[in-house]
MARVO-910047 format. One line per 3 residues: number of its first residue (from 1); their letters; for each residue x, y, z of C-alpha. Coordinates in nm, 4 decimals. Example, Ala and Ser with C-alpha at 12.3 -4.5 7.8 and 13.67 -1.06 7.14 Angstrom:
<atoms>
1) as) 1.2300 -0.4500 0.7800 ~ 1.3670 -0.1060 0.7140 .
</atoms>
This chain:
<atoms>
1) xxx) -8.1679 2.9894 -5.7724 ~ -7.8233 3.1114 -5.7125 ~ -7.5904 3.0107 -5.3898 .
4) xxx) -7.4006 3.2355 -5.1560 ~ -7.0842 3.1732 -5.1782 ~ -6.8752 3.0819 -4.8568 .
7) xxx) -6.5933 3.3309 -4.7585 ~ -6.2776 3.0934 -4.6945 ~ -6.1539 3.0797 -4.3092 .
10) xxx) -5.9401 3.3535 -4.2777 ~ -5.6391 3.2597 -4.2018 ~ -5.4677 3.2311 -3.8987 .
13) xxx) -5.1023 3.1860 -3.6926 ~ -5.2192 2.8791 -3.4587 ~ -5.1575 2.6975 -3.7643 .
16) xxx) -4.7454 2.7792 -3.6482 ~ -4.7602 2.7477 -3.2637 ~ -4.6434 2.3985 -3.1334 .
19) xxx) -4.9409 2.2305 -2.9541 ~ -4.7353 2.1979 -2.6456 ~ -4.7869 2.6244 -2.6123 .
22) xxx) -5.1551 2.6081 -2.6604 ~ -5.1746 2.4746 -2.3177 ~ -5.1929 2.7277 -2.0088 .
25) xxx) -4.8079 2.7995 -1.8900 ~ -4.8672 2.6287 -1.5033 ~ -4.9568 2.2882 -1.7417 .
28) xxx) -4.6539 2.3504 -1.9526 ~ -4.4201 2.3688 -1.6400 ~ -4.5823 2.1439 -1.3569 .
31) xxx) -4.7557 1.8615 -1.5635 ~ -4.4212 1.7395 -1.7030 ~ -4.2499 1.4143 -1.6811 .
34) xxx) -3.9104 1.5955 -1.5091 ~ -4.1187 1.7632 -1.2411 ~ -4.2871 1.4280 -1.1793 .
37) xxx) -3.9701 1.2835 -1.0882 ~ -3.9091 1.5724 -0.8661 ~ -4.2160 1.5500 -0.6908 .
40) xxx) -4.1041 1.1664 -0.6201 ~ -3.7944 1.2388 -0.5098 ~ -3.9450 1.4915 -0.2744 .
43) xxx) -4.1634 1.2079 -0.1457 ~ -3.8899 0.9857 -0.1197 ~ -3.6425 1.1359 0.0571 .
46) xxx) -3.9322 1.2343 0.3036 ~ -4.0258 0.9085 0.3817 ~ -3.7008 0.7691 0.3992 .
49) xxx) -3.6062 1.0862 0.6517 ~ -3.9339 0.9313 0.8926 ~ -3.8962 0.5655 0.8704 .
52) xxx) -3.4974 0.4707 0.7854 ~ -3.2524 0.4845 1.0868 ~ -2.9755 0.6742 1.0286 .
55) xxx) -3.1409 0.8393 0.6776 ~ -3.1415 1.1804 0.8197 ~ -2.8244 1.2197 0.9505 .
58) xxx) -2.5397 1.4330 0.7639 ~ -2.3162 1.1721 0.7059 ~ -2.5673 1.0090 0.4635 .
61) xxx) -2.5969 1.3000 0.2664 ~ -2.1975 1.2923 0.2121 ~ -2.1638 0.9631 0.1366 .
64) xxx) -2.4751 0.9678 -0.0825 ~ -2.3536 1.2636 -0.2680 ~ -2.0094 1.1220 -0.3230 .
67) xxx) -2.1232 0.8241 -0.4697 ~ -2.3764 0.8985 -0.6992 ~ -2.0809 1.1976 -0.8159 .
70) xxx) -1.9414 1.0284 -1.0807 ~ -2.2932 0.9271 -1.2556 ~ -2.4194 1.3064 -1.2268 .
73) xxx) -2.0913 1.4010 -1.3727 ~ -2.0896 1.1568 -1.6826 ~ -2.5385 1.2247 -1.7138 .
76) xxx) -2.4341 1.5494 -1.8422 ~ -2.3208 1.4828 -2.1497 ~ -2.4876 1.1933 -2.2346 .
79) xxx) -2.8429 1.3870 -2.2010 ~ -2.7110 1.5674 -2.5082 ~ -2.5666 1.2808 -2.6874 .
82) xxx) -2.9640 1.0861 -2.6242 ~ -3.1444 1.3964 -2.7102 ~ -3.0106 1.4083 -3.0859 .
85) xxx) -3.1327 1.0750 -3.1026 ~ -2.7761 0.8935 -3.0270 ~ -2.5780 0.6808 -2.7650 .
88) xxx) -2.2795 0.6112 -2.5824 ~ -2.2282 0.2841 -2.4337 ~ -1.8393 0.3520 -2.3647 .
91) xxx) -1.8620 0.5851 -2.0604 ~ -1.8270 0.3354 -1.7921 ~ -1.5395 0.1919 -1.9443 .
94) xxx) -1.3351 0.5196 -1.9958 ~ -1.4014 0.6428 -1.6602 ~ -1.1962 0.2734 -1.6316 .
97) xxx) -0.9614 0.3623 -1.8212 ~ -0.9165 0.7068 -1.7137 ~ -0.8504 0.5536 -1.3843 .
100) xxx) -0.5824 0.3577 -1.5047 ~ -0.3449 0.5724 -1.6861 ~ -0.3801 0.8166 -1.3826 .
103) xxx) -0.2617 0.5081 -1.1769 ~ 0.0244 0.4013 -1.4123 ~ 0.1207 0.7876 -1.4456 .
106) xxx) 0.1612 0.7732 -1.1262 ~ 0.3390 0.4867 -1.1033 ~ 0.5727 0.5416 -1.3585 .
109) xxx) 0.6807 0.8340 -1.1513 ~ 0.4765 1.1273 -1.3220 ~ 0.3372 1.4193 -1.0920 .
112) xxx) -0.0398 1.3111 -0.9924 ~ -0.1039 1.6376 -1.1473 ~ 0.0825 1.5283 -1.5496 .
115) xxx) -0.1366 1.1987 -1.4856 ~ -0.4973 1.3516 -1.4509 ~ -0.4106 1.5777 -1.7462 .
118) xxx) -0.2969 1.2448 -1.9612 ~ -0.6161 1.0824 -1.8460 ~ -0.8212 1.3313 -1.9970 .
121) xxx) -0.6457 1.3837 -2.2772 ~ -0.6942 1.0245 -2.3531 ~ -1.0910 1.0634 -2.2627 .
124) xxx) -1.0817 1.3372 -2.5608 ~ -0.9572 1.0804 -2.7693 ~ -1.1546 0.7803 -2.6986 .
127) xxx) -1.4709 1.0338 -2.7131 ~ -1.3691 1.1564 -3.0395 ~ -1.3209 0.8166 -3.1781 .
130) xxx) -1.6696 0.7116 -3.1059 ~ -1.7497 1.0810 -3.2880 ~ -1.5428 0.9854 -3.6089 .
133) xxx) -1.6783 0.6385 -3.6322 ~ -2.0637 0.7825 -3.6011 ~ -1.9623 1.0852 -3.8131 .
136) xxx) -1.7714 1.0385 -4.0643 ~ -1.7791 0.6081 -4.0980 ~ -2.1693 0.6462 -4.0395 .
139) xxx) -2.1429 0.3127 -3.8857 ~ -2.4409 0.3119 -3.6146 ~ -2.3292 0.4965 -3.2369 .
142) xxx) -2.4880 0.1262 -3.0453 ~ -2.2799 -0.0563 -3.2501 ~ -1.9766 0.1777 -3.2339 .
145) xxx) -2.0127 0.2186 -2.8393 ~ -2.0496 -0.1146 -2.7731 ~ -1.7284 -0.1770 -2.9581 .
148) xxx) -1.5461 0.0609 -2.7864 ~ -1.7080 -0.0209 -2.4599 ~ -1.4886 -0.3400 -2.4747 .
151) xxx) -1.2210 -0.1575 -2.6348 ~ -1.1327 0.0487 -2.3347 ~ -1.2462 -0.2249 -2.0843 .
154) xxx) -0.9694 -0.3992 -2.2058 ~ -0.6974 -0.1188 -2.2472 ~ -0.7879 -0.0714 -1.8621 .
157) xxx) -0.7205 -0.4173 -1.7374 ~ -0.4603 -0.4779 -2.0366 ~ -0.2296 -0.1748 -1.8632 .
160) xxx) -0.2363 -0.2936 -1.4895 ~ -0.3720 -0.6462 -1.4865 ~ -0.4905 -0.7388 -1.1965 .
163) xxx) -0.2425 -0.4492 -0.9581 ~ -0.4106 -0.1725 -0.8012 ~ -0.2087 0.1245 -0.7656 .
166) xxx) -0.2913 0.3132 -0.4682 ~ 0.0025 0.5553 -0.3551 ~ -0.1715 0.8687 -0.4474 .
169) xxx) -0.0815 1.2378 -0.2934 ~ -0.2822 1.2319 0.0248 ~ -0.3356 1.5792 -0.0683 .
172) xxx) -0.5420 1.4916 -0.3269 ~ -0.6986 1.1520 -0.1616 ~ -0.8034 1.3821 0.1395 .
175) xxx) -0.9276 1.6816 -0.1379 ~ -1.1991 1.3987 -0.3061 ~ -1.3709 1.3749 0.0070 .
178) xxx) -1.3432 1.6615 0.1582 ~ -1.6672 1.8577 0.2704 ~ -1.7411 2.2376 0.2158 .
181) xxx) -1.6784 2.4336 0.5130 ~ -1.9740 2.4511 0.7680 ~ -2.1797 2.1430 0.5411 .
184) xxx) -2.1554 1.7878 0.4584 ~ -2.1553 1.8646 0.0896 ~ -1.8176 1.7213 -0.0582 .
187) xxx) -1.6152 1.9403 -0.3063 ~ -1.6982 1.7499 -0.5790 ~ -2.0646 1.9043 -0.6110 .
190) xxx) -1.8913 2.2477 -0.7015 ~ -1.6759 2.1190 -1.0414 ~ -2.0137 1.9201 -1.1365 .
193) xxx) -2.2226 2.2680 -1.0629 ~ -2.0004 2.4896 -1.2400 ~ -2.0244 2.1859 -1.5052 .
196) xxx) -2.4499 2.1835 -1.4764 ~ -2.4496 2.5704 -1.5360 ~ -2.2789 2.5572 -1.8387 .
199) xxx) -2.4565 2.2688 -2.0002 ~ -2.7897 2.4496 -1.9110 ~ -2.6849 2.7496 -2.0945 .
202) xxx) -2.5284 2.5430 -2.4104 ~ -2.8628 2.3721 -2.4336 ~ -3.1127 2.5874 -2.3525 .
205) xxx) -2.9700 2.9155 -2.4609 ~ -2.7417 2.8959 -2.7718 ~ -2.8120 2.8481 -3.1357 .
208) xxx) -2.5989 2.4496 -3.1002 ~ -2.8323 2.3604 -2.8271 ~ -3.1601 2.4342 -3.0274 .
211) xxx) -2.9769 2.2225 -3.3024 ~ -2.9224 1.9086 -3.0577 ~ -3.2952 1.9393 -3.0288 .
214) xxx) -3.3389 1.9151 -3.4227 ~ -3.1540 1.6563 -3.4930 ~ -3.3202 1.4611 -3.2588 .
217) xxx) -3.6400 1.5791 -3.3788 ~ -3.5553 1.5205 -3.7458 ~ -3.2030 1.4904 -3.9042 .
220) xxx) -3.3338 1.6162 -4.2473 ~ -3.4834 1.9262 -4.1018 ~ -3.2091 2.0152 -3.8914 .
223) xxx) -2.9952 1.9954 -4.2138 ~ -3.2278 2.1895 -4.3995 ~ -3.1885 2.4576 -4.1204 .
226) xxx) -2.8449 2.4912 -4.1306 ~ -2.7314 2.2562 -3.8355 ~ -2.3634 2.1128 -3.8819 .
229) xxx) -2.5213 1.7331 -3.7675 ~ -2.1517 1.5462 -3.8021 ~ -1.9668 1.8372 -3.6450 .
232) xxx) -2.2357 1.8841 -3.3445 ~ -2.2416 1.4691 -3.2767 ~ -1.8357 1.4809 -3.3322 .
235) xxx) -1.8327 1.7487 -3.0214 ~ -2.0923 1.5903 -2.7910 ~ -1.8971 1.2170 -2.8466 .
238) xxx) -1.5734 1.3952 -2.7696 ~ -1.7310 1.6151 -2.4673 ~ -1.8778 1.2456 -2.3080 .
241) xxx) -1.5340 1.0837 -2.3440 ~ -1.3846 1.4289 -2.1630 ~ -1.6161 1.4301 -1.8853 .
244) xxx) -1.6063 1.0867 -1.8298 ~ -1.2259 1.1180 -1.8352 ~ -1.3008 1.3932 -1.5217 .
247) xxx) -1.5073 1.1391 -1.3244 ~ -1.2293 0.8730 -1.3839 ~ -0.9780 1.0890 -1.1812 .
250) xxx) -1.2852 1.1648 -0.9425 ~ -1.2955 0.7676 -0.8660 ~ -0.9601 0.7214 -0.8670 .
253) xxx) -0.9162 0.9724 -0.5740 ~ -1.2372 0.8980 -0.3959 ~ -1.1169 0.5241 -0.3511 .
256) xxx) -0.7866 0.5578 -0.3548 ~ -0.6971 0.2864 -0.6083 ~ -0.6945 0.2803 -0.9899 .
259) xxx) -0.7873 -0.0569 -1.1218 ~ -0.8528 -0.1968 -1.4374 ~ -1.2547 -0.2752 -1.3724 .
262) xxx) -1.2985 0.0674 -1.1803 ~ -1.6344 0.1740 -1.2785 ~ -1.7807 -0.1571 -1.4127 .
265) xxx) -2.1562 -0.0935 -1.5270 ~ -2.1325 0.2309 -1.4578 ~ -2.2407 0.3039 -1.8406 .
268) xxx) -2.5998 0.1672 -1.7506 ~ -2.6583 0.3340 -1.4085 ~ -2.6350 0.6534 -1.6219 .
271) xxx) -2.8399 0.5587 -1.8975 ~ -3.0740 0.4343 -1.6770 ~ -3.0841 0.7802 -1.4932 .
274) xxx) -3.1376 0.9804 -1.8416 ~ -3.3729 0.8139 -1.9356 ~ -3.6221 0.8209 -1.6703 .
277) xxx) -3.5222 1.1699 -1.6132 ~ -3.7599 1.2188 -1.9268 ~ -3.4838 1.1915 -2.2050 .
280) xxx) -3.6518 1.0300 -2.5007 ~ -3.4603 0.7128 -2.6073 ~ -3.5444 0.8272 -2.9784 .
283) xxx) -3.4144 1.1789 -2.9096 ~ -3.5793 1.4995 -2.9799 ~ -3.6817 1.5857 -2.5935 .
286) xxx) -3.5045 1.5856 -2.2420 ~ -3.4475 1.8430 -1.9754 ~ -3.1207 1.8532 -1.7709 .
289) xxx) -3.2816 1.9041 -1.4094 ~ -3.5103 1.6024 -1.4834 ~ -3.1654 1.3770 -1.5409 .
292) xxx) -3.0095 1.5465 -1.2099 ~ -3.3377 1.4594 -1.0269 ~ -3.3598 1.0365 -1.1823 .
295) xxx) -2.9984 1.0726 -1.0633 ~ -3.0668 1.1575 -0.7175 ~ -3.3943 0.9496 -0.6679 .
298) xxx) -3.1512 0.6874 -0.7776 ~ -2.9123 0.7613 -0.5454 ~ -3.1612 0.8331 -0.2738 .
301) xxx) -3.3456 0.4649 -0.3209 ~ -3.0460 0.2765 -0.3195 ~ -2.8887 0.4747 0.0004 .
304) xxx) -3.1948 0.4273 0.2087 ~ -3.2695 0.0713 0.1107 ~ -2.8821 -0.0239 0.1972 .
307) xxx) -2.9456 0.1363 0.5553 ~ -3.2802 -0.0958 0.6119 ~ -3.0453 -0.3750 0.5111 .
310) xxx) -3.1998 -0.4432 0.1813 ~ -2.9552 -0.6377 -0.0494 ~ -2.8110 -0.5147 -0.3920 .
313) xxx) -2.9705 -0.7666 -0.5360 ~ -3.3504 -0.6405 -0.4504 ~ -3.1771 -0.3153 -0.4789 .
316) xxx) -3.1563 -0.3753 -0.8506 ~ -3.5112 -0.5112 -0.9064 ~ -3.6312 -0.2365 -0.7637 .
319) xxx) -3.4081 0.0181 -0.9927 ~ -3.5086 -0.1998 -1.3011 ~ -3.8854 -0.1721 -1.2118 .
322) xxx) -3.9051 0.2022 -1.1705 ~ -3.7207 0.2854 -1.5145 ~ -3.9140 0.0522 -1.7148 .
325) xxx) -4.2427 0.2100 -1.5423 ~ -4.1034 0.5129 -1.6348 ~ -4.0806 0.4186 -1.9610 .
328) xxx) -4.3939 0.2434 -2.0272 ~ -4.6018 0.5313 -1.8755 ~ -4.4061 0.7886 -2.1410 .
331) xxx) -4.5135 0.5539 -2.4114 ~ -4.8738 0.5342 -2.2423 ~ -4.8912 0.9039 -2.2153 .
334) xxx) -4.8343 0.9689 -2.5451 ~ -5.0175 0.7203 -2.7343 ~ -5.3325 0.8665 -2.5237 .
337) xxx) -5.2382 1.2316 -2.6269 ~ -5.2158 1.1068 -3.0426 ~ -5.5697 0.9192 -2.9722 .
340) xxx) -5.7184 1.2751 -2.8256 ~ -5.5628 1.4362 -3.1381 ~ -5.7592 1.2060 -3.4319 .
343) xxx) -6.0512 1.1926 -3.2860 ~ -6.3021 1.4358 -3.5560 ~ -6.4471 1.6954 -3.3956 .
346) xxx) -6.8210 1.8393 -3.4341 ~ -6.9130 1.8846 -3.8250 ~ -6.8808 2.2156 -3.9499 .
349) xxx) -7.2082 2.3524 -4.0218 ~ -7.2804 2.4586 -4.3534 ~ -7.4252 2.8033 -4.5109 .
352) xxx) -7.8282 2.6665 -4.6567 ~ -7.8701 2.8448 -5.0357 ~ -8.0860 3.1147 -5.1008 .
355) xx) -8.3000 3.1975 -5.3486 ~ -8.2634 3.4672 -5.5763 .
</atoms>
């Protein structure tokens, strides 16, 4: 009696394809969390257009636009800072702060034009603090962002107290809300477009936007590949503070008045929006058009609710109720796809031994 030996499986590449590109390329692109939320907002702004009064007209869509500005504006770079696995809790209050020293620039007797640079020099700074203290301190970026979250706060209200400064170049005032010729669409949408483009490109299509995605995947590997993790952080940190900086000067003009709790809980509106725009809170995953999309259902929700008198209050609840749905269903999602993935499959049949 002598047995047949089994050839080995030959080998084979599937063993290197992610499982996500096993699926067919229509699952890949429609059955996604971000196009989910697109498909709702779609459905929302529909029904809103048939049953609110006053939904559909054009003036909504300015007014909607212009205030849900400075949270698309400041979403940017915080998708990047969540998707390496990171935080900022700060934003709100330097878009505060920001406001501010373009106020007391101004009221010191700077050009309006001097003041908006200062602001956003000092947005630089206050962003690449929180970098340095995650970086190079290692100290934890919740910990760091909350500090510095009060930090600025109180800068803000420390430098005007409880004035307002409103005597602002009407030039500028009447620029903020200005439309594009021939639409309702205020200017604004053009700096954060120019703004979307180039994040999309940075993320999606450079060799420091596939190493956001590693570190949030794994730190070690990302090392091991040759990603600069302190350096990349450092820049993202910095590049939050910056654009948050922008959107300070955005609310300062829009309202007309710098004060020192401009922009108060602004920080989680924009978490909020990243997050159930399909960012993973433990990094590693996150599209930008699903973030612009949870920005505008957002936006959309709370704008048609206000005109069927709804109060802020409910408004809230309602928010609050949607993002942790959003989360749970992630969570649900995935612990059905690992449960799919351990079940055994059939036994592999084995060759019966010959005689000799």
């Amino acid at each position: 009696m002598t047995m047949t030996s089994i050839p080995a499986t030959p080998p084979t590449t599937t063993n290197r394809v992610s499982r996500d590109y096993e699926k067919p390329l229509w699952r890949r692109v429609l059955l996604t969390r971000e196009m989910a939320i697109v498909a709702l907002l779609i459905l929302v702004v529909a029904y809103a257009m048939l049953t609110v009064r006053g939904f559909a007209q054009p003036i909504t869509l300015n007014y909607l636009l212009l205030d849900i500005a400075p949270i698309l504006l400041v979403a940017l770079p915080m998708t990047l800072v969540m998707i390496t696995g990171e935080i900022d809790l700060s934003v709100g209050s330097m878009v505060g702060l920001a406001s501010v020293v373009t106020g007391a620039g101004v009221h010191a007797g700077l050009p309006f034009e001097l003041a908006a640079v200062l602001a956003l020099l000092v947005g630089a700074v206050g962003g690449a603090l929180n970098g340095f203290l995650v970086t190079v301190v290692g100290l934890p970026s919740l910990a760091v962002t909350i500090g510095t979250l009060a930090l600025f706060r109180g800068l803000a209200v420390g430098l005007l107290g409880t004035t307002a400064v409103t005597d602002f170049p009407e030039v500028w005032t009447a620029l903020a809300k200005a439309k594009i010729a021939g639409t309702t669409i205020p200017y604004i949408m053009i700096p954060f477009l120019i703004l979307l483009v180039a994040f999309v490109v940075v993320l999606h299509f450079t060799p420091f936007g596939r190493g956001i995605y590693a570190i949030g995947q794994s730190k070690d590997a990302a090392r091991f590949s040759g990603v600069h993790l302190e350096r990349t952080k450092f820049l993202l940190f910095m590049t939050a503070g910056l654009v948050a900086a922008i959107a300070g000067v955005f609310y300062t003009l829009r309202f007309g008045s710098a004060r020192g709790d401009n922009a108060t809980g602004l920080e989680l509106q924009v978490i909020a929006a990243v997050v159930l725009g399909g960012v993973s809170v433990f990094g590693g995953r996150g599209q930008l058009y699903g973030v612009v999309a949870a920005v505008l259902l957002i936006g959309v929700l709370s704008s048609a609710l206000r005109l069927a008198n709804v109060t802020s209050d409910v408004i809230n609840v309602i928010t609050g109720t949607l993002l942790v749905a959003s989360v749970v269903s992630g969570s649900l999602l995935a612990w059905l796809q690992r449960t799919r993935r351990r079940r055994p499959g059939p036994p592999t049949p084995v060759a019966a031994p010959t005689a000799s």
